[in-house]
C-alpha positions as CSV (number, residue, x, y, z in Angstrom):
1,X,0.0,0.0,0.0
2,X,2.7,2.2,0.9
3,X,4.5,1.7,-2.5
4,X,1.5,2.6,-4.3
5,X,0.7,5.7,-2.2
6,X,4.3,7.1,-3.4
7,X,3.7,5.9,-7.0
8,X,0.6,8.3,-6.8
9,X,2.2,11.0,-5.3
10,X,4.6,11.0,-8.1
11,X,2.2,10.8,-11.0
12,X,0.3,14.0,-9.1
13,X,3.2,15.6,-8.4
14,X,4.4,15.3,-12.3
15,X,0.8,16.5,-13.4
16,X,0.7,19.6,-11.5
17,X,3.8,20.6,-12.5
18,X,4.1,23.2,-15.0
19,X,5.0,21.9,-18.8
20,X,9.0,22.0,-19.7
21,X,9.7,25.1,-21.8
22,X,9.1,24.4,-25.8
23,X,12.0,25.7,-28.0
24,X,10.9,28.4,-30.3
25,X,12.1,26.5,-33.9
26,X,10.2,23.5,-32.6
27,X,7.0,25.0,-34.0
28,X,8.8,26.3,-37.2
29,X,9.9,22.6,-37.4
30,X,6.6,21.2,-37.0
31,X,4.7,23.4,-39.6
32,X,7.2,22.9,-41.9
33,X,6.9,18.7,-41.8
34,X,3.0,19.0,-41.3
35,X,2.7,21.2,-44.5
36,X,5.1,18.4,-46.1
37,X,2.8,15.9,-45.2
38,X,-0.2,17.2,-46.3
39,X,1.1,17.9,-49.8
40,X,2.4,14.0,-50.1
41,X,-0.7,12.9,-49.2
42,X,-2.6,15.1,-51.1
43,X,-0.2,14.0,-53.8
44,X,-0.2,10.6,-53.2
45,X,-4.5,10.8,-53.2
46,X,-3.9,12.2,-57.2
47,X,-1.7,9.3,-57.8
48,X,-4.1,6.7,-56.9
49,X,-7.1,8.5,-58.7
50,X,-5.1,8.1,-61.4
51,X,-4.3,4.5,-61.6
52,X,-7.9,3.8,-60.7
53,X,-8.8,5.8,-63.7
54,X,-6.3,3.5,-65.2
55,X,-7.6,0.8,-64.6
56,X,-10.8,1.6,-65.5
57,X,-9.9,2.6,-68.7
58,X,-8.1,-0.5,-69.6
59,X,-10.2,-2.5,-68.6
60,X,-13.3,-1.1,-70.4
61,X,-10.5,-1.4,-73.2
62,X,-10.4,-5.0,-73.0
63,X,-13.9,-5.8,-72.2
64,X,-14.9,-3.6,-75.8
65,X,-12.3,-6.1,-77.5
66,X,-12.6,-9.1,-76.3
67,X,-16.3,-9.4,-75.6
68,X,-16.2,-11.8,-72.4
69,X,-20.5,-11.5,-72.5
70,X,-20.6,-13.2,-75.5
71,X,-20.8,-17.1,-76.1
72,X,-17.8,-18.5,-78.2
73,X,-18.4,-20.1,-81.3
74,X,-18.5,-23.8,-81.3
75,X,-15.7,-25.6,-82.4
76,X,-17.1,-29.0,-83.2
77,X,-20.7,-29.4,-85.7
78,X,-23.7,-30.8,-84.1
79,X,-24.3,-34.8,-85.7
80,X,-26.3,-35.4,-89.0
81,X,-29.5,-36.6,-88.1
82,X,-32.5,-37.2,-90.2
83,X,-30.7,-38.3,-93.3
């Protein structure tokens, strides 16, 4: 009980303590690499649009030339019946 007692007393005592002083660049620093990274995502987001568009494209490409909907022709004649 003791133990945790003190344990306690040192988490309060580190909460009520004021915040360590933030060096002024820091904040420079940080808008810098957060603007960064909101341009690569936003570039990155462009990238994928386009290879979805892509995609799409070739694939409507293909469908238009090799017809998967319709039935192949048969390859073997039906039997001569009737003669």
């Amino acid at each position: 009980m003791n133990q945790s007692s003190r344990k306690e007393a040192a988490v309060r005592q580190l909460l009520e303590a004021s915040p360590p002083p933030v060096p002024q660049e820091l904040y420079a620093d940080a808008v810098r690499r957060g603007g960064r990274l909101l341009r690569r995502r936003a570039a990155m987001r462009r990238v994928m649009w386009l290879l979805l568009l892509a995609a799409a494209v070739a694939f409507v490409v293909w469908a238009s030339m090799a017809r998967p909907w319709v039935e192949p022709p048969s390859e073997t004649t039906p039997p001569l019946t009737g003669w």
